[in-house]
C-alpha positions, 0 to 999 in steps of 0.5 A: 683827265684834268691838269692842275695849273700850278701857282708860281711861288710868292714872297720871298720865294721870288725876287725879280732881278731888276728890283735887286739891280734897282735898290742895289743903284739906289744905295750906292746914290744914297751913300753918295749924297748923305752918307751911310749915317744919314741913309734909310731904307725909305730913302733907298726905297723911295729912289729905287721906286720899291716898297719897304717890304721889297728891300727887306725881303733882301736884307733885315736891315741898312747895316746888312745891305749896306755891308753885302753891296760894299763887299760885293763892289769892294771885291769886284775883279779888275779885268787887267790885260796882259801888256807883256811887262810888269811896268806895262801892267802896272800903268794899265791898273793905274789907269784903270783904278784911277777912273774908278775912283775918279769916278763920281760915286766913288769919289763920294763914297770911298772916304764917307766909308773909310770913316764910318769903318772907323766907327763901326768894327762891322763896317770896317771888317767887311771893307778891310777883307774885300779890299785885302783879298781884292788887293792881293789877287791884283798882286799875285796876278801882276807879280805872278806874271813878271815872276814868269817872264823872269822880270821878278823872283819871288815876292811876298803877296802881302807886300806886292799888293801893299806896294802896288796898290798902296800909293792909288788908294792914298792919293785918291781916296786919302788924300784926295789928290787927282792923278793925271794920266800922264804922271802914271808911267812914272808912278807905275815905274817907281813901283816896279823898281820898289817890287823888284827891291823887295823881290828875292833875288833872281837865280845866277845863270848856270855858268856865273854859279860854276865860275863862282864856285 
């Protein structure tokens, strides 16, 4: 009886992990230093130590790589601890966000893209669903939370995640004005008093409704 050693699939079939890792760093680096209109697939080839052929047997051209790793990083769920309050979580996110964008890289990209988006309808379709749906769920989790713990009734998701989000993004990526860690709590509470302006109004306990009536 004879067994058939079987070959393992090639080409497009089999994409080893650590490439995909590799050209994935190499175009975050390459947005930084040149910028999306300056950046090839040869220079990102050439950081990554691949071929050519290894990038495009992953993406058919820079716009679809570049657009894929944007949406990916843009909509990456922040892990957020539960603090207990809403101006707790609130510093936490702050503090967490800050560092991202802080961050070299991203300080590089983030308005290299916000300006490119402006350029180019694809660019800033994809940015503006990543970071609207990124925006909102940090919003439903941090309002649903307070809403729980009776801080907050209702607010509209859209407009938590404008308010909570909103003024981080235009100091940091706008702007381009540090936040120091000690000027959170004050930014953190701020937000908190303008969520709770917006929210609908909490329910009357059962005693002051029958008094009123």
């Amino acid at each position: 009886m004879t067994t058939e050693k079987r070959r393992a699939p090639a080409g497009a079939a089999v994409l080893r992990a650590d490439i995909t890792s590799a050209i994935r760093d190499a175009v975050m680096h390459e947005l930084a230093v040149v910028g999306y209109a300056r950046m090839s697939i040869e220079a990102v080839a050439r950081r990554a130590g691949v071929s050519k052929a290894a990038v495009y047997r992953r993406w058919s051209s820079k716009l679809d790589l570049v657009l894929e790793i944007v949406a990916s990083v843009a909509g990456r769920r922040l892990l957020l601890p539960d603090t207990g309050s809403l101006i707790g979580d609130l510093e936490v996110t702050y503090l967490i966000m800050s560092r991202a964008l802080r961050h070299p890289l991203a300080s590089q990209i983030m308005p290299d893209l916000l300006a490119e988006a402006a350029r180019n309808p694809q660019i800033g379709q994809t940015l503006q669903l990543a970071l609207r749906n990124h925006q909102q769920a940090l919003g439903e989790r941090l309002v649903g939370r307070a809403v729980a713990r009776g801080e907050l009734s209702v607010v509209d998701p859209v407009a938590a995640a404008d308010l909570i989000v909103g003024p981080l993004y235009w100091r940091l990526a706008v702007a381009r004005v540090p936040l120091a860690d000690a000027e959170v709590p004050r930014l953190a509470a701020a937000v908190a008093g303008a969520l709770r302006a917006s929210a609908e109004p909490l329910p009357a306990p059962a005693e002051e409704r029958l008094v009123a009536q």
